[in-house]
N, C-alpha and C positions, 0 to 999 in steps of 0.2 A: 524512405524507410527500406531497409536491408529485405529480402526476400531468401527462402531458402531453395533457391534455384538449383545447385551442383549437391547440396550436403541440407543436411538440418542444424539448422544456425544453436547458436546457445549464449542466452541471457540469463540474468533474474530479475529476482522484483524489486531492490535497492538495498538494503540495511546490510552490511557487511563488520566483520569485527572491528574496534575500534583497538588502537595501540591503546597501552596503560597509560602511558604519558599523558597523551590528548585527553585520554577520560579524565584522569588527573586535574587534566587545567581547564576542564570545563565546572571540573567542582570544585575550584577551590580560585580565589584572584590571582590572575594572571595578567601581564600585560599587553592588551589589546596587540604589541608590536611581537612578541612570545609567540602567542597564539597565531597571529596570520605564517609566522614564520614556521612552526611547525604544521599545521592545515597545510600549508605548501608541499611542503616535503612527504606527508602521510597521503596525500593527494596521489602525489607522484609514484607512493609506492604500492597502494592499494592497484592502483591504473594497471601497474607493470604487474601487480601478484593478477591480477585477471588474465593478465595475457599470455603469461607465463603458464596458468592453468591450461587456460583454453576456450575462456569465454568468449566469444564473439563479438557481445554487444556488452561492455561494460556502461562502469558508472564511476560515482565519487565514492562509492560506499556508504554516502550521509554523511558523511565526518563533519559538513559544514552543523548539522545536526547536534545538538548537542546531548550525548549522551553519558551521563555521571556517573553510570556504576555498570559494571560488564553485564548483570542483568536487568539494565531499564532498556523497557520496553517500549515506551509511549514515545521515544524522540521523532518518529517521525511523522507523529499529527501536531502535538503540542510545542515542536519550534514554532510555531507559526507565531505563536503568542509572545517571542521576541522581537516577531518583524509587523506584530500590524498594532494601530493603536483602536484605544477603545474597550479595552478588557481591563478588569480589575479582578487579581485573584480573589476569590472567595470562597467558604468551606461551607456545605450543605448535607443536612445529614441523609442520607439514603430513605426513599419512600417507600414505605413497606406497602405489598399488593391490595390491601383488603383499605387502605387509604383513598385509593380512586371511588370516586363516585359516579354513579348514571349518569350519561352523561358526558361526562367532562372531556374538555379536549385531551386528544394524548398529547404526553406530554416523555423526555426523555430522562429516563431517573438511573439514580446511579449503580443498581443492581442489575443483574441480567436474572431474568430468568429460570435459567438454568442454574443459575446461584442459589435460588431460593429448592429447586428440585431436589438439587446436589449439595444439598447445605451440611451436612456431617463432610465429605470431600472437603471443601472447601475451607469449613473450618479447620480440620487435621492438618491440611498439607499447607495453611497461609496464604490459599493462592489471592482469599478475598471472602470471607466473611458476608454475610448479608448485614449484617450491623455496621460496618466498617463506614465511617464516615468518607464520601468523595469531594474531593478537593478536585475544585470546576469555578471559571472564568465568567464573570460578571457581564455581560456587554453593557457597558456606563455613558457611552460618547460612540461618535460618527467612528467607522470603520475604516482608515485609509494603511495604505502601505506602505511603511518607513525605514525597508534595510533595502534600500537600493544599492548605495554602496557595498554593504556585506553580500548581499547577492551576489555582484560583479563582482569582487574579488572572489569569490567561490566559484564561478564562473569561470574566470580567469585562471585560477587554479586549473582548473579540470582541462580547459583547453590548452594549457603549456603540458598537462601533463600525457595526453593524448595524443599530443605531435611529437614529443619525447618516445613516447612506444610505440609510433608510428601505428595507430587506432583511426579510423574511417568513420567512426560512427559511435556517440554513448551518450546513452540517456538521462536524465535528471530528474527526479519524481519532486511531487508538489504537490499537496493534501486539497481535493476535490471541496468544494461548498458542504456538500453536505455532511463530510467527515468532521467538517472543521465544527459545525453545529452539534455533531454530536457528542467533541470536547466541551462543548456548551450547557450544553444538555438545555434545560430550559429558561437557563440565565436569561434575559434580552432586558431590560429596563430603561432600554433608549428608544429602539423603534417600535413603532404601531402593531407593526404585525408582523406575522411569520415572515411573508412573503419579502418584506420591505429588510426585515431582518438579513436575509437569505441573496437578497438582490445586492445589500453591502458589502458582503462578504465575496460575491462574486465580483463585484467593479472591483474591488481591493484586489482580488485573487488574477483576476487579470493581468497586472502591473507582473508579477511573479512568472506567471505564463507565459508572457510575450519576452520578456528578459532569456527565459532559459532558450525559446524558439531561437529567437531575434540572435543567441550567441553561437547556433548553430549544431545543439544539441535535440536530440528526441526530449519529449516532453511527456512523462509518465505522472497522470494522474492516480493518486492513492487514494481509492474510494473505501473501506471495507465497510461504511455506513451503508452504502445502496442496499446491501444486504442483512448487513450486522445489526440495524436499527433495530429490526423487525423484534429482537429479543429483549429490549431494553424501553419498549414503550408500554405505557401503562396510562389507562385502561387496555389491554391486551387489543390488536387488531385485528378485524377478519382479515382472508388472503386479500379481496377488494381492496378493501381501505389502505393495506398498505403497499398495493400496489400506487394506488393514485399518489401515496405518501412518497413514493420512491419517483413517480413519475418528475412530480413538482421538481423533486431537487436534481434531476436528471437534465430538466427544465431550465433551472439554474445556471443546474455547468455547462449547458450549452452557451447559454448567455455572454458567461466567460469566457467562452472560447470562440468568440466573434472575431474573425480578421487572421484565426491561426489556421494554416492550412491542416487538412483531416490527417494527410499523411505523414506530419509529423508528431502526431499526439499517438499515444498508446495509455488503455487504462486497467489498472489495474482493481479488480474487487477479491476481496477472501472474507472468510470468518472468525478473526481475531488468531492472536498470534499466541493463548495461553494452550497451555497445557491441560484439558479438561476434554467430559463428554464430548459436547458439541452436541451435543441429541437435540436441542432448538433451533440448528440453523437453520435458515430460509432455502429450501429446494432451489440450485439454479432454475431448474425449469420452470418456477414461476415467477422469475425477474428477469429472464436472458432475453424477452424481445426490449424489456427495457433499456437493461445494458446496452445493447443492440442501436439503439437512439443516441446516443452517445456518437459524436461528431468524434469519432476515433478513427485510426487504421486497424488497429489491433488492440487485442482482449486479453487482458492475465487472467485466469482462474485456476482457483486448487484443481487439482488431478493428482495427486501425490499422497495422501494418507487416507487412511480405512473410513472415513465419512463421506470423501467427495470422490474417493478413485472411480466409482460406478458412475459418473456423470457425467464422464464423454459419451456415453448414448442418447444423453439431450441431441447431439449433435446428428442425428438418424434423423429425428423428428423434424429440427429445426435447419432452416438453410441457414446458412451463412452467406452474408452477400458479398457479394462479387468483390475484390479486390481486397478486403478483409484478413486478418492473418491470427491465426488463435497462439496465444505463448501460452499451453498449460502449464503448470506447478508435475515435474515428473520427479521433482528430489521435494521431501516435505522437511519445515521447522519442525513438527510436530513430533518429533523420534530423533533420540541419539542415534538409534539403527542407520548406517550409511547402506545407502539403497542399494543392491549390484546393479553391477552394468548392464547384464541381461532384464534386470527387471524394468532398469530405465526405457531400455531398448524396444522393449515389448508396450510400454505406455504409449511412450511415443508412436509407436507401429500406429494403436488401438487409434489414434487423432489421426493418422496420416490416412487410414483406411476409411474415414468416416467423410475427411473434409479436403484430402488432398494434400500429397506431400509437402510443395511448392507453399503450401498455407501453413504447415505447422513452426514454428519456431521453440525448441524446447527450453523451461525455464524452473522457477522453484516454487511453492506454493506462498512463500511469505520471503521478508526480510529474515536473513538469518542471521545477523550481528543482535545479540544479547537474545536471543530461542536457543542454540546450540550452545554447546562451547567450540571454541575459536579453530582450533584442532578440526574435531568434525566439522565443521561449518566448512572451510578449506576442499577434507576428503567429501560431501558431498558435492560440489563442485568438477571435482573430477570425477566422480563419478555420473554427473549431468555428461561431463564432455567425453566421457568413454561409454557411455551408452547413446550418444550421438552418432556419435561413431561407429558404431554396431548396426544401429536406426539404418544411417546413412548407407553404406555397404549393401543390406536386404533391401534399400527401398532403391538405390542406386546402381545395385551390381558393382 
C-alpha cells in the first residue's frame, strides 16, 4: 500500500457520480450485453477524470454498484443483495422507542434516534419521517455468494482501465459484515443466532474480498455500522454494551479476512451520508481501539465537517501503531460549500502533526456520488488535491 513518502497522497472513500445513462439502465431493463458495454467504457472514464484531477489512489466510482436515481444513496451497502443468496425482500414497519421492553435483546430497527429527536426536521424536509415504513431483507436460506462472474467482469473493468491511465495502485470497497446486518436489521429466520447469522455473512463476504485482493487491487472495507449502529438499537445501549456489540462484529470481519494480507486492506467507518444533526453519533474516542483490531493497514474517518473536524485530537491520546496509515475525510459530503485549499491544507497539517507526515494520506469524509451534485463533487476533489499540495510544500519545503 502507497505511503505518503515525498508528498501527501490523495484518495477517497468510493461512491463517485454516476453518468445519466448508466443510472438510466440500472433502472430500467437493459441488456445484460448494453450494460457490461457501457460499465466498461464509464469505467474507463471515471479512472481517467481521477487522474486528470489529481487523485492518487483511485477507484471504479461504484458504478458496478447500482445506483437508479442521481440522489440514491444506499447503493453501496444494499448491492450486495444482488450478489449473495438467502435474502428475501421484505417491508417492516418502523419500531417506535417506548415498544422495547426490560429486558429485551437489542435489536436494530428502522428509525434512528436522532429521527425520533429531530422529528419536525425530518418531517419538513422528507429526509425520513419516524412513521415511514423500512423496506429491509429477510435472511430466508443459507448465505453464499453468487456474482462471481459480475464481480470479475467489474474487476476486469477496472484493471483495463488502470493500465489505460497508466494508475499503480486503486482500491475497491466492499460492505464489512456488520454493515451488511445492519441493511438487515433484525431480519434472520434461517439461523440460530446472531453469531451464526454473522459467521454467514462473513464466509460469503470472503469470496468478495479475496476476488478484489486476489485481482490486484486494495481492498476498502465500508463499515459505517461499527459506528452508526450505536443510533438505531433499541432498547438504547450503555457505551459498554455497545462496545462489546461493536467488538463481536469486528470479530467477524476479521474472520473474513483470513488469508488477506493486512497491507492490502484499508477500512473505512463514518456516520451516515444524510444531511442532518448528527447530534447521536458515537464519539470516535470510544470505538477507535476497536477499529484499531481491525486486520487493516489504514483507517478512513470523518475529519471534514463541524461534528467530527475536532477528532483528530483522539490522536494525542491514542498511538497509532506502527506501520498504520490514517486517510481522514479533509473534503466532506455533508456541504455543497467546496472547502478552500488552505482549509484542506491546514486539516491535513492538524493529522500530520499529531501522527506523522509519512502516516497521513488525505481523503473525503464519505462517498460523494449522490451527497453532492456532480459539479461540486468534481470541485471538491480538486480542492482535496490543491490543498495537498499546499500540505505537501509546508510539511516538505
Amino acid at each position: 500500500m502507497k505511503r505518503s513518502t515525498e508528498r501527501i497522497l490523495t484518495t477517497h472513500v468510493g461512491s463517485l457520480p454516476r453518468p445519466t445513462d448508466l443510472r438510466e439502465m440500472w433502472a430500467k431493463p437493459t441488456s445484460e450485453a448494453a450494460l457490461q458495454a457501457r460499465l466498461r467504457s464509464a469505467i474507463g472514464e471515471v479512472v481517467q477524470g481521477q487522474k486528470n484531477t489529481g487523485v492518487d489512489i483511485p477507484n471504479d466510482g461504484e458504478f458496478g454498484k447500482p445506483m437508479r436515481s442521481a440522489v440514491d444513496r444506499g447503493a453501496w451497502g444494499n448491492y450486495i443483495f444482488d450478489r449473495l443468496s438467502g435474502f428475501t425482500a421484505t417491508s417492516a414497519q418502523t419500531i417506535a422507542p417506548d415498544m422495547a421492553k426490560p429486558g429485551a435483546p437489542m435489536r436494530i430497527v428502522g428509525v434512528r434516534w436522532e429521527q425520533r429527536e429531530f422529528a419536525e426536521f425530518y418531517a419538513d424536509t422528507g429526509l425520513g419521517a419516524p412513521s415511514t415504513p423500512a423496506l429491509r431483507p429477510t435472511c430466508t436460506g443459507p448465505i453464499t455468494y453468487t456474482a462471481q462472474k459480475f464481480l470479475a467482469e467489474q474487476l476486469a473493468n477496472l484493471k483495463a482501465a488502470t493500465a489505460a491511465a497508466g494508475i499503480d495502485e486503486a482500491f475497491v470497497s466492499a460492505i464489512a459484515p456488520g454493515s451488511l446486518e445492519m441493511f438487515c436489521r433484525d431480519q434472520n429466520t434461517y439461523y440460530p443466532t446472531v453469531e451464526k447469522f454473522l459467521e454467514a455473512i462473513a464466509n460469503a463476504m470472503r469470496e468478495e474480498y479475496r476476488a478484489i485482493v486476489d485481482a490486484g487491487f486494495i481492498l476498502q472495507l465500508d463499515d459505517p455500522g461499527l459506528p452508526g449502529a450505536w443510533d438505531m438499537l433499541d432498547p438504547q445501549p450503555s457505551v459498554a454494551e455497545y462496545r462489546r456489540y461493536a467488538a463481536l462484529r469486528v470479530e467477524i470481519l476479521n474472520h473474513a479476512l483470513q488469508g488477506i494480507p493486512t497491507d492490502r486492506v484499508r477500512f473505512h467507518i463514518c456516520w451516515g451520508s444524510w444531511h442532518g444533526p448528527h447530534t447521536t453519533d458515537f464519539p470516535l474516542r470510544d470505538i477507535v481501539d476497536i477499529m484499531l483490531k481491525v486486520n487493516a493497514q489504514a483507517y478512513l474517518t470523518e475529519a471534514g465537517n463541524v461534528r467530527h473536524e475536532h477528532e483528530y485530537k483522539v490522536w494525542r491520546d491514542v498511538k497509532l501503531p506502527a506501520g498504520k496509515i490514517l486517510i481522514p475525510g479533509v473534503v466532506s459530503h455533508s456541504t455543497d460549500l467546496v472547502e478552500h485549499p488552505e482549509l484542506v491544507s491546514d486539516r491535513i497539517i492538524a493529522f500530520a502533526d499529531v501522527v506523522g507526515k509519512e502516516t497521513v494520506i488525505a481523503g473525503t469524509d464519505c462517498g460523494l456520488g449522490g451527497r453532492v451534485h456532480p459539479q461540486i463533487a468534481w470541485a471538491k476533489l480538486r480542492a482535496l488535491r490543491d490543498g495537498a499540495a499546499i500540505a505537501s510544500k509546508k510539511l516538505w519545503g
